[in-house]
C-alpha positions in Angstrom: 0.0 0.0 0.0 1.4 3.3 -1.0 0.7 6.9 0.6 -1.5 7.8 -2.3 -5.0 7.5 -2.3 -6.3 5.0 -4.7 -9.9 3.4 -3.3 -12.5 4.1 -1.7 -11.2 2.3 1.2 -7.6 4.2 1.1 -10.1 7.4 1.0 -11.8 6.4 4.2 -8.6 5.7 6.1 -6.8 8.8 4.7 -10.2 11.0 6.2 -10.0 8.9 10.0 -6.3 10.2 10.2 -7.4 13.7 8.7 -9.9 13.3 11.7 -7.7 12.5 14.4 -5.0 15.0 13.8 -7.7 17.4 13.8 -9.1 16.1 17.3 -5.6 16.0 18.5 -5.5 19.8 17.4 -8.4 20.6 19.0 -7.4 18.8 22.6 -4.5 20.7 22.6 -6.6 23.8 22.1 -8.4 23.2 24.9 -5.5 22.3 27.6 -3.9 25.6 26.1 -5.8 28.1 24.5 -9.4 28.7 25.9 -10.1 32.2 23.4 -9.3 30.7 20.3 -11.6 31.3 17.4 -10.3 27.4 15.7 -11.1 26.2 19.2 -14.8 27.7 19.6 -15.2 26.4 15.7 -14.1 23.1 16.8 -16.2 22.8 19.4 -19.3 23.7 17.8 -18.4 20.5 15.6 -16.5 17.8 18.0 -18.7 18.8 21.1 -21.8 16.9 20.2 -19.5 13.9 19.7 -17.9 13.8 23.0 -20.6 15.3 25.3 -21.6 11.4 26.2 -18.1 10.8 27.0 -17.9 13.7 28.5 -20.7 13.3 31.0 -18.5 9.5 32.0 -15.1 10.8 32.7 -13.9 13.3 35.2 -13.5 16.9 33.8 -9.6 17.2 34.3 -7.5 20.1 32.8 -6.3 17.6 29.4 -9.5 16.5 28.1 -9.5 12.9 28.2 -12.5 12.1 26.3 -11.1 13.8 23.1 -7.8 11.8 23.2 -10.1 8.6 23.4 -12.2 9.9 21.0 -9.1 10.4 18.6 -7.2 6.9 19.6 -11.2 4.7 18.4 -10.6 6.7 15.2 -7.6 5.5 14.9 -8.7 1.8 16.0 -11.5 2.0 13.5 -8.4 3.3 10.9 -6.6 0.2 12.1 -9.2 -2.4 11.4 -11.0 -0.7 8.1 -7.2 -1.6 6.9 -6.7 -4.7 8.7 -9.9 -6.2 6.8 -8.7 -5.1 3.7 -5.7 -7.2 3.6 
């Protein structure tokens, strides 16, 4: 498998790690920056996602739920790929 895009399943996998970085992104948003205009658009996007998880975990300053949100996308990454092969 190459870096390039070539199926509909490479597309898939190529948007879960587009997704993830952008989680990543926007967890470190949130430990760092509270003002930030990326952040607030983020939010309005990722919060209905993680407001179940949210409501679970204990609110502690690095947002857990978001990093756990961003390691099942990259679980689901894993196994779209693994059941390809």
């Amino acid at each position: 498998m190459g870096y390039f895009v070539t199926d509909r399943v490479g597309l898939i996998i190529a948007l879960f790690n587009t997704a993830t970085f952008i989680t990543l992104v926007y967890a470190f948003l949130r430990a760092v920056e509270e003002r930030s205009r990326l952040l607030h658009a983020l939010d309005k996007f990722y919060g209905p996602f993680l407001a179940p998880l949210r409501r679970i975990l204990p609110a502690w300053r690095l947002d857990i739920a978001t990093i756990i949100f961003a390691a099942v996308l990259q679980a689901a990454a894993f196994f779209i790929k693994r059941s390809r092969l």
